[in-house]
C-alpha positions in Angstrom: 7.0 0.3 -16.2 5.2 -0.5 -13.1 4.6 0.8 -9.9 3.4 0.1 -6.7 1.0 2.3 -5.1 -0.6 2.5 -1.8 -2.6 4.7 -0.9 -3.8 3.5 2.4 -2.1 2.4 5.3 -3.6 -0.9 5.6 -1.3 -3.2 3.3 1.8 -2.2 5.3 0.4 -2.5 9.0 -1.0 -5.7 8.1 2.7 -6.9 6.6 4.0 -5.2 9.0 2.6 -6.9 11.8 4.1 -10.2 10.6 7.5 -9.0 9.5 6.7 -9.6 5.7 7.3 -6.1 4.5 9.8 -8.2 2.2 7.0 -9.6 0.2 6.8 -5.9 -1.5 10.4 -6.1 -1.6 10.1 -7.9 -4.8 8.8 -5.5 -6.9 11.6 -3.9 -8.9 10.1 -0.6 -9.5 9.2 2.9 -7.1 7.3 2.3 -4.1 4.3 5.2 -4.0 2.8 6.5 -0.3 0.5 9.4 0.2 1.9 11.7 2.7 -0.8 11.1 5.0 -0.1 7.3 5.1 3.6 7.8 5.4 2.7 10.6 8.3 0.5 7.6 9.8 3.2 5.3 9.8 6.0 7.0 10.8 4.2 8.7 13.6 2.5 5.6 15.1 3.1 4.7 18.8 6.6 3.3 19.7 5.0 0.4 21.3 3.0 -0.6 18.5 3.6 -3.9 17.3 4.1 -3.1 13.3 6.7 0.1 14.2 10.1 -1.7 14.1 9.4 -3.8 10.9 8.2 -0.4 9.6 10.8 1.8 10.7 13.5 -0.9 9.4 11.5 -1.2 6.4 11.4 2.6 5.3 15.1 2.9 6.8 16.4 0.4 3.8 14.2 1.5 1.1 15.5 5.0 1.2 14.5 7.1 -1.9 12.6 4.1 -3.3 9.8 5.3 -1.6 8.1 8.3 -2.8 5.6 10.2 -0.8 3.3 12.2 -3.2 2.3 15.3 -1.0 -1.7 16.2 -0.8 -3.2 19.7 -0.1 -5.0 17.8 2.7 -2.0 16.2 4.1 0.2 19.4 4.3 -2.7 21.4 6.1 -2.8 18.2 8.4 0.9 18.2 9.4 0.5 22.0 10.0 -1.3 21.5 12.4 -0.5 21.0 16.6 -0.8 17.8 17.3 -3.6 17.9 19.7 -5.6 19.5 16.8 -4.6 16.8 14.7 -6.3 14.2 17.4 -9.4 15.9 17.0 -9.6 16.0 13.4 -8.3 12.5 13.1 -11.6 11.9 14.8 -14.4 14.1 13.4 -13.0 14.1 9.5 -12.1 11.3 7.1 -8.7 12.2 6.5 -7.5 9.0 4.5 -10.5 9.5 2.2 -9.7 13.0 1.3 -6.2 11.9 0.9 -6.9 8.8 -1.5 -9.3 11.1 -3.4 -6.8 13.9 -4.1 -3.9 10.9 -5.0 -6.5 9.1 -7.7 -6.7 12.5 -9.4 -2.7 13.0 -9.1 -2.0 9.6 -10.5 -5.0 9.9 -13.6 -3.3 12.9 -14.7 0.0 12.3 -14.1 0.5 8.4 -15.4 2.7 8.4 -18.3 1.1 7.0 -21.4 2.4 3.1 -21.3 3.2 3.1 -17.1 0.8 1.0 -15.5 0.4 1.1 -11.8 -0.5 -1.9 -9.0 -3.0 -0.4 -6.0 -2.4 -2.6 -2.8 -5.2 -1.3 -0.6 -7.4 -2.2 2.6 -9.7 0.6 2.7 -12.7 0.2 0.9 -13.1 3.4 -0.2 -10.2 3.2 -2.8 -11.9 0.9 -5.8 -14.7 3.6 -5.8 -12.2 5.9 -7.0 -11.0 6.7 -10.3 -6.9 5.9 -10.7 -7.5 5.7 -14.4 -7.7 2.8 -16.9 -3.8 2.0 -16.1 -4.3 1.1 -12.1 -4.7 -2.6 -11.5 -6.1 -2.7 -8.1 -5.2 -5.5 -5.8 -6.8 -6.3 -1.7 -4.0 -7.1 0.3 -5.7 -10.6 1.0 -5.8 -11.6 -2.8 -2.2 -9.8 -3.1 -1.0 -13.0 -0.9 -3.2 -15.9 -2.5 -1.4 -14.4 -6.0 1.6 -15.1 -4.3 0.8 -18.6 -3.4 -0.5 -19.4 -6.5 2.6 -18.1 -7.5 4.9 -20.1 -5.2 6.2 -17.2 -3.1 4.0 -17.9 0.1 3.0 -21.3 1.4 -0.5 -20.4 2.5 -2.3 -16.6 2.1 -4.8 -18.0 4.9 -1.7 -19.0 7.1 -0.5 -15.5 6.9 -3.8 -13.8 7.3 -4.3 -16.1 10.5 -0.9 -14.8 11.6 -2.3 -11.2 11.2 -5.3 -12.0 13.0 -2.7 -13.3 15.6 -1.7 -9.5 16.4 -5.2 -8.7 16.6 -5.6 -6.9 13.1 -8.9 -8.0 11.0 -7.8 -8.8 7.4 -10.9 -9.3 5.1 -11.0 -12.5 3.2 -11.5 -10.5 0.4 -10.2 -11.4 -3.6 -10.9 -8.5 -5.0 -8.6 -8.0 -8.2 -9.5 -5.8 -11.0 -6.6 -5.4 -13.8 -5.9 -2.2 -15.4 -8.1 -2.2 -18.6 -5.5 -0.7 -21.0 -3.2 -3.7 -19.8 -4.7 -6.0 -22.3 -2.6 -9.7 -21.5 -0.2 -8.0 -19.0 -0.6 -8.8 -15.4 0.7 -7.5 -12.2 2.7 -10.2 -11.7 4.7 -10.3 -14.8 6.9 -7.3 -12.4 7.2 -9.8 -9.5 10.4 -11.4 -8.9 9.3 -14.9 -7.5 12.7 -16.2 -6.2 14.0 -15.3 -2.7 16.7 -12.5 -2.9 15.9 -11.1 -6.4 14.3 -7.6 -6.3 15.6 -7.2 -2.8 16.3 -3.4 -1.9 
């Protein structure tokens, strides 16, 4: 069984941005947040341009997804949110948070679960999510998907993100899970419109 992690924010502001949320849809299987991201997300400014596609897009998921709770993330939400401003400035509280998640998942994987890691921060492939993480950058997440048929262009969409003033790396890193052995990713993506949907 697969499912999809994210441990940083990054993947969903950038779909966000464009209304494309739905290209996650796809994925019949749990959707996996930190706390901190989901705390991120769902605290962001109301006249950010990514909040309604997000709020809609938590809204209809529901209990699909599941926030795994971090020591550092409920210390952070214990905290007054003027204190929170400053340490969102002076410590790096995604990092912490992605470091605690890598050791939750490598210990907590069942044996014969794999797991797909959409990230933009490029602190997560320096960390260990165990030999069953396939870890995906949101950019080549979308050039799978063309080669795939899904998406016309992944350069049309990251042009679109640029649009809304968000930098999205050109980058293609993809690194399977090395106890998949032929199993990809993409083998759990539905690639017609309205299968998977939530």
């Amino acid at each position: 069984m697969l499912r999809l992690v994210l441990p940083d924010a990054g993947p969903l502001i950038s779909l966000g941005l464009i209304d494309r949320l739905d290209l996650l849809d796809r994925f019949d299987c749990a959707i996996v947040v930190t706390d901190m991201v989901r705390y991120e997300l769902e605290r962001g400014g109301e006249g950010a341009p990514d909040k309604p596609a997000l709020d809609r897009w938590f809204s209809k998921a529901g209990n699909r997804i599941q926030s795994i709770e971090t020591t550092y993330g409920l210390m952070y939400q214990a905290l007054p949110p003027d204190v929170q401003r400053r340490i969102r400035l002076t410590t790096d509280a995604g990092e912490n948070s992605i470091r605690e998640f890598s050791d939750h998942v490598r210990h907590t994987l069942s044996r014969g679960d794999q797991i797909l890691i959409l990230y933009e921060d490029g602190k997560v492939p320096t960390k260990d999510f165990g030999p069953q993480a396939h870890l995906v950058h949101t950019f080549a997440f979308l050039l799978a998907l063309e080669n795939m048929g899904v998406i016309q262009s992944a350069d049309a969409l990251r042009e679109a993100i640029h649009h809304k003033r968000r930098n999205l790396a050109r980058d293609l890193f993809e690194r399977p899970a090395a106890d998949a052995g032929d199993e990809s990713w993409t083998q759990a993506y539905d690639t017609q419109p309205g299968g998977s949907q939530m």
